[in-house]
C-alpha positions as CSV (number, residue, x, y, z in Angstrom):
1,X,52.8,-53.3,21.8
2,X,55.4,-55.1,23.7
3,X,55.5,-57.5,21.3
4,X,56.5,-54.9,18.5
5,X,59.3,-53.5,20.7
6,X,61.2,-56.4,21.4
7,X,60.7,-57.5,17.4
8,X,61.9,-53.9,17.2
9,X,64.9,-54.4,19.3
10,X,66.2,-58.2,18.1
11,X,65.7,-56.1,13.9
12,X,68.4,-53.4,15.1
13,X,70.5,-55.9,17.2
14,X,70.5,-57.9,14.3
15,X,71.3,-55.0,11.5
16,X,73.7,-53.6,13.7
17,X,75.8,-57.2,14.0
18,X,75.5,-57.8,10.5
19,X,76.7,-54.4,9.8
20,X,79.9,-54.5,12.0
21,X,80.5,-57.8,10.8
22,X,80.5,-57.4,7.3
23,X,82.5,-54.1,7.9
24,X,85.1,-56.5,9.5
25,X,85.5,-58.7,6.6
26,X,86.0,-55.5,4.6
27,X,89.2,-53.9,6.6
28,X,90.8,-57.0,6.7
29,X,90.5,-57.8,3.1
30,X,88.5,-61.3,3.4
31,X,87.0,-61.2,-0.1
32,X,86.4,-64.6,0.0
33,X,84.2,-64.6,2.7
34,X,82.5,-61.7,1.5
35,X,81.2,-64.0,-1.5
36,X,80.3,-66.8,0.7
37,X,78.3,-64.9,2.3
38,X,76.5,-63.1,-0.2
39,X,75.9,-66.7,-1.6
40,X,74.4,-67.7,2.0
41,X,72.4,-65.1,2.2
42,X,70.5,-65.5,-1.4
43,X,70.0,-69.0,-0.7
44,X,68.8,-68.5,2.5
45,X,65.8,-65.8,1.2
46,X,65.3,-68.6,-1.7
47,X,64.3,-71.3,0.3
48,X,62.5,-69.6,2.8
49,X,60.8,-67.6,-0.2
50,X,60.2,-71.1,-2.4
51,X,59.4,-73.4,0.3
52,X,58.8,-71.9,3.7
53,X,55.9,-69.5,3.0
54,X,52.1,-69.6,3.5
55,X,49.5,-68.1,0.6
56,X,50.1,-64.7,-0.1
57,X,46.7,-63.6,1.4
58,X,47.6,-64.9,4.5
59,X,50.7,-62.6,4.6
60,X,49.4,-59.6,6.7
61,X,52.8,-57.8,5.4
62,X,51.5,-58.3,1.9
63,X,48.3,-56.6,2.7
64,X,48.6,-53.1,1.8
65,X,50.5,-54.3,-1.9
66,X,48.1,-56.7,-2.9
67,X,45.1,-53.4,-1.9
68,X,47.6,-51.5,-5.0
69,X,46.7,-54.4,-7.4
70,X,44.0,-55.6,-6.6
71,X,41.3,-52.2,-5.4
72,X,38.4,-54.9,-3.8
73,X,40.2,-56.8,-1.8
74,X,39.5,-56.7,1.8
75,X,42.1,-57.5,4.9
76,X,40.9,-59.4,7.8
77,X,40.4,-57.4,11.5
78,X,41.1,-60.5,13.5
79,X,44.4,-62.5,13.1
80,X,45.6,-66.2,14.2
81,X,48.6,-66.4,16.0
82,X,49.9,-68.3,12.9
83,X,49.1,-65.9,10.7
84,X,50.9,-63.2,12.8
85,X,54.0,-65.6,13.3
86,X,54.1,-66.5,8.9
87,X,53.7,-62.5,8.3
88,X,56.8,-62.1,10.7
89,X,58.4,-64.6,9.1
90,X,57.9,-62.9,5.5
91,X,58.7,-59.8,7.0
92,X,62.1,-61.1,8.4
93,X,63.3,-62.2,5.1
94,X,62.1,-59.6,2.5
95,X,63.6,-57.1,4.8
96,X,65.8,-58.5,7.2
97,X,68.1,-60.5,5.0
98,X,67.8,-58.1,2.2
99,X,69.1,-55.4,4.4
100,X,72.2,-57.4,4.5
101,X,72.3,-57.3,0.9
102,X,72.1,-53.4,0.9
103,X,74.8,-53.4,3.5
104,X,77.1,-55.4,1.3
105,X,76.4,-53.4,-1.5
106,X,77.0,-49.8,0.5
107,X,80.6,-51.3,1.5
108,X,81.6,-52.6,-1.7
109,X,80.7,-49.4,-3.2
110,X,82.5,-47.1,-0.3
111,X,85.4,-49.3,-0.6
112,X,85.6,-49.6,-4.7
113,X,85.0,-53.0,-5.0
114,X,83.6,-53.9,-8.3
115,X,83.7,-58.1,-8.0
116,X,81.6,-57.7,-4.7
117,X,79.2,-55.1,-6.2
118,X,78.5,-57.6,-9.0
119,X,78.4,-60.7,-7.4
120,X,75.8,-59.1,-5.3
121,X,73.5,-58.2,-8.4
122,X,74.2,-61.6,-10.1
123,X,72.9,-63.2,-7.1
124,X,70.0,-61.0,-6.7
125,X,69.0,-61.8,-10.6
126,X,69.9,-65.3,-9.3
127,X,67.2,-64.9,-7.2
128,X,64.8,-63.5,-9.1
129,X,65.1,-66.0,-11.8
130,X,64.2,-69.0,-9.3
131,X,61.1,-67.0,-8.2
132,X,60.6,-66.4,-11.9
133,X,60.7,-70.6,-12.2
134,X,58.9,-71.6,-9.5
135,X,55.0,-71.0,-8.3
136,X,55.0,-69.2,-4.8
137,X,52.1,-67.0,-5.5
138,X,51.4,-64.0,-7.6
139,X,51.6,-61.3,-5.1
140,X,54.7,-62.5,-3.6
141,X,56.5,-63.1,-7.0
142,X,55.9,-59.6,-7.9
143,X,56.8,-58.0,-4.6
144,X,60.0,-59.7,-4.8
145,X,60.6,-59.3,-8.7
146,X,60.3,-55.3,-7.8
147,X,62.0,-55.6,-4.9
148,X,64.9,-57.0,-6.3
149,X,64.7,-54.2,-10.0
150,X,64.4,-51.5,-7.4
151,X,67.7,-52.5,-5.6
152,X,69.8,-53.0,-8.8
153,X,69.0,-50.2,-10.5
154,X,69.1,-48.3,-7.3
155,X,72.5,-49.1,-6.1
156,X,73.7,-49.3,-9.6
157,X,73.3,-45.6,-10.1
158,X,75.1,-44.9,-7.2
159,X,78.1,-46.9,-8.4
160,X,77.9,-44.8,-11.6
161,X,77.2,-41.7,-9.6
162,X,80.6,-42.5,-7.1
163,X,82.5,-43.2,-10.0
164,X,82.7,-47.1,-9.2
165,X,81.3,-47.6,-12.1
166,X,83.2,-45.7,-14.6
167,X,81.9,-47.2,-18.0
168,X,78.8,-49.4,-18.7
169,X,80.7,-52.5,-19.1
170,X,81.9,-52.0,-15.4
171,X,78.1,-53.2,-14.6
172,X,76.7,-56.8,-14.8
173,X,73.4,-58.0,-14.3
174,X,71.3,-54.7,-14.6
175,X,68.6,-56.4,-16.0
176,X,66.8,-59.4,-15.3
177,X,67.5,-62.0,-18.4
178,X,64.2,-63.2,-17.8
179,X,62.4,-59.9,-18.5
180,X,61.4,-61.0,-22.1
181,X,59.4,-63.7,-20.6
182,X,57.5,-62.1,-18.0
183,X,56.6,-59.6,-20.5
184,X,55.4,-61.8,-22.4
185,X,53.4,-63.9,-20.2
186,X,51.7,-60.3,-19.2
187,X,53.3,-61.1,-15.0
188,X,52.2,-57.8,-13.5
189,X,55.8,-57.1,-12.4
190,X,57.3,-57.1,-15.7
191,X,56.2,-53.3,-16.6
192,X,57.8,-51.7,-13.4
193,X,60.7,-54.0,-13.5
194,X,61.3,-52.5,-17.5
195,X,60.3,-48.9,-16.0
196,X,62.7,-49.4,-13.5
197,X,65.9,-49.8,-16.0
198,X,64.7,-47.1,-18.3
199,X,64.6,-44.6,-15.4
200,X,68.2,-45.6,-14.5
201,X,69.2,-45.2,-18.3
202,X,67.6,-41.3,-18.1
203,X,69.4,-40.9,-14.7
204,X,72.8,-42.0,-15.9
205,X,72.4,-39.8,-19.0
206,X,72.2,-37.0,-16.5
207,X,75.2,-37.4,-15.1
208,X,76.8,-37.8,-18.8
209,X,77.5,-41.8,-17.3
210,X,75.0,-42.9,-20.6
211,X,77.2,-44.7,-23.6
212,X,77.0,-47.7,-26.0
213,X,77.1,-50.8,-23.7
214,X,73.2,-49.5,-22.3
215,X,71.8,-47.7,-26.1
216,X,74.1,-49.8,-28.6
217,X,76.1,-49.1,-31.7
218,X,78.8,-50.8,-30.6
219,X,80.7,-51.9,-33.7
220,X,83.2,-54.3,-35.0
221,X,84.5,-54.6,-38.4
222,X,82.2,-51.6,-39.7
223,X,78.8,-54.0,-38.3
224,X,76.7,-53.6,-35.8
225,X,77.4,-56.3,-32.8
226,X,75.1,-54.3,-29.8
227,X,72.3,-52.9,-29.6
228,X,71.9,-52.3,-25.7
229,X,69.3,-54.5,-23.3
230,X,66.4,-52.4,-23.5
231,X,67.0,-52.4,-27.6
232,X,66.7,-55.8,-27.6
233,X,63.5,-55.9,-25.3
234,X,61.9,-53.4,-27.7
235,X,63.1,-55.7,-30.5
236,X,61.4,-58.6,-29.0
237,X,57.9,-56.3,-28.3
238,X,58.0,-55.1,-31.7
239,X,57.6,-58.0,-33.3
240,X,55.6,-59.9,-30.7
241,X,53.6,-56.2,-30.6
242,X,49.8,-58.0,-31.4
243,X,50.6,-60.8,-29.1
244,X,48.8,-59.1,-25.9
245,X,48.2,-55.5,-24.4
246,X,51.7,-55.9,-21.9
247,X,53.7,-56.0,-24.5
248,X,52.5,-53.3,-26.1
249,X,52.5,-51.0,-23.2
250,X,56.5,-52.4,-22.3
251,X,57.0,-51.1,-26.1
252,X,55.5,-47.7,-25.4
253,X,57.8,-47.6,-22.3
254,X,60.8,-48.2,-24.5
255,X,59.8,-45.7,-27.0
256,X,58.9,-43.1,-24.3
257,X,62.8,-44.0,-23.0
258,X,64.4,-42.9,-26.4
259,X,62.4,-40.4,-26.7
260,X,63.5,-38.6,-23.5
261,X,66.8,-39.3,-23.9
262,X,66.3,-37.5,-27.6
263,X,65.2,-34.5,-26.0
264,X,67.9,-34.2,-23.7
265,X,70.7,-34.8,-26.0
266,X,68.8,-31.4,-27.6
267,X,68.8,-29.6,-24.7
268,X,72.1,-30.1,-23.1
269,X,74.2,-30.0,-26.7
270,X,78.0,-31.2,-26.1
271,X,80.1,-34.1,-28.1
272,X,77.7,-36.8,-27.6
273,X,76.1,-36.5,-31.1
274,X,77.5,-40.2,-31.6
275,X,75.0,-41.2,-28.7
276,X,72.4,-38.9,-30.1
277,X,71.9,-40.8,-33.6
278,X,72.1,-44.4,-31.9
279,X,68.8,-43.6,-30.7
280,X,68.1,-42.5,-33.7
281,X,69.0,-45.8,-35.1
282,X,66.9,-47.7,-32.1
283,X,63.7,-45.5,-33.0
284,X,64.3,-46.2,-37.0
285,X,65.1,-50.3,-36.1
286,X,61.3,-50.4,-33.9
287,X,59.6,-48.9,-36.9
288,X,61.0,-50.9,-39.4
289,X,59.7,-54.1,-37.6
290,X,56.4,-52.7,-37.0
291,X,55.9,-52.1,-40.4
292,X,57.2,-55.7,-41.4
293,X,55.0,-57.3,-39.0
294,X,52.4,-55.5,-40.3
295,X,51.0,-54.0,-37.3
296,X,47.8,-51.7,-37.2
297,X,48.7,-48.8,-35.0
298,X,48.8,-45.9,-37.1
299,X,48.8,-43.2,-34.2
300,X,52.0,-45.0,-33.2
301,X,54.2,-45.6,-36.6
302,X,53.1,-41.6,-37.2
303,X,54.6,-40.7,-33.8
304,X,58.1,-42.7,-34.8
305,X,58.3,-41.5,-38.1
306,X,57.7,-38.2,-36.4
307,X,60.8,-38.3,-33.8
308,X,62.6,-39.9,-36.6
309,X,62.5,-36.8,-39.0
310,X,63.3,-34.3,-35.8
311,X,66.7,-35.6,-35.3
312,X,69.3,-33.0,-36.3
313,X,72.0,-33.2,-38.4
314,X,75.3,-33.0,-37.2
315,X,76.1,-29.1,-38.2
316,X,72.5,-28.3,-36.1
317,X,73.0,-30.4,-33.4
């Protein structure tokens, strides 16, 4: 119990110094140091992350997420003193140092500052990129991988929301690059990670923040040059749709997405019938490469054909 106290203790010493520091650096303008720091700070968490950590069953931190995934698995009663010292040390970093992330983030949002707010989430995908590459255990990997989707899309609604963020282009590095491939190679992250987005995508259409940089249609020269991130990962799943069951449940995701975002647009009619029939056009570009791949999923080309023929015309909408 003592033991947990004083770990207790050094955690809030430590948030609170990090905290006033950073503030600091923020009043007197020191952007440079800012982004030093936010680069010292990823690179610390990825080489403790890639090469300072022990199995992830030997994590007692990971414990209760590996008991989501994985229903049989049974923690220990009795831990070594090394075990106890490795969990810390997991604990210290995944929380600790990411903490200083969120507090970067917080004052670069209070204060307006759109470079610091995106270096932070290029960093972060930085991050999760290198844990993407390298082999440091399943249950870590997709802790992390979630970790680091939850604090984007978290933090980037709030930019949005504070009006930090004004249009979509304003915000880099929502989602991972990377995301096709651990779709594809069915990583048991890659479904929240996707849910994550589309859930910021329905909240930022709530607060009328939704527009062509996230759904597409934006045009030059009469052609289509965009059609948004999570039209491009329903692109990909469409046509790799009979490659495995992930990528057909990602799909679904994406579909559901639209679909939501449909209904809304019904229910709360004002002058974004432009936005409306772009996902119109994403629902009509998923079916048409189903049906070229030939895929087999009735139920499912029904349902799309379905949403497509309830869109309203302008004069209804």
């Amino acid at each position: 119990m003592k033991k947990k106290e004083t770990s207790s203790h050094y955690e809030k010493f430590r948030e609170k110094f990090f905290e006033r520091f950073i503030n600091r650096l923020f009043t007197y303008n020191k952007e440079e140091e800012i982004i030093e720091g936010i680069e010292t700070i990823k690179n610390i968490i990825q080489n403790q992350v890639l090469l300072n950590m022990p199995e992830d069953k030997k994590i007692i931190h990971l414990y209760s997420f590996i008991n989501e995934l994985e229903p049989n698995f049974k923690n220990f009663d009795d831990y070594s003193d090394i075990e106890i010292k490795d969990s810390e040390h997991w604990r210290e970093i995944v929380i600790g140092f990411f903490d200083v992330f969120s507090i970067i983030i917080n004052k670069s949002i209070t204060s307006k500052n759109l470079d610091i707010l995106n270096t932070c989430f290029k960093k972060l995908e930085e991050l999760s990129f290198q844990i993407y590459l390298k082999e440091i255990g399943k249950y870590k990997s997709t802790f992390l991988h979630i970790k680091i989707a939850t604090k984007i899309s978290d933090y980037t609604y709030r930019a949005f929301e504070k009006n930090v963020f004004e249009e979509g282009i304003d915000a880099k590095n929502t989602l991972p690059l990377h995301l096709e491939m651990l779709i594809k190679s069915e990583e048991i992250s890659s479904r929240t990670v996707l849910q994550k987005y589309c859930y910021l995508l329905i909240y930022l259409q709530k607060i009328n923040k939704l527009d062509r940089w996230f759904i597409g249609g934006i045009k030059m020269n009469d052609f289509m040059v965009s059609e948004g991130e999570l039209g491009r990962i329903a692109r990909r799943c469409a046509y790799a749709y009979n490659e495995n069951k992930n990528i057909q449940n990602c799909l679904d995701d994406c579909i559901e997405t639209y679909v939501i975002l449909k209904k809304y647009y019904e229910s709360y009619k004002n002058d974004n019938f432009d936005l409306y029939i772009v996902i119109k056009e994403r629902i009509s570009a998923i079916l048409e490469i189903l049906l070229k791949c030939n895929v087999e999923n009735e139920k499912l080309t029904e349902r799309l054909k379905t949403q497509i023929e309830g869109f309203k015309n302008k004069e209804d909408y």
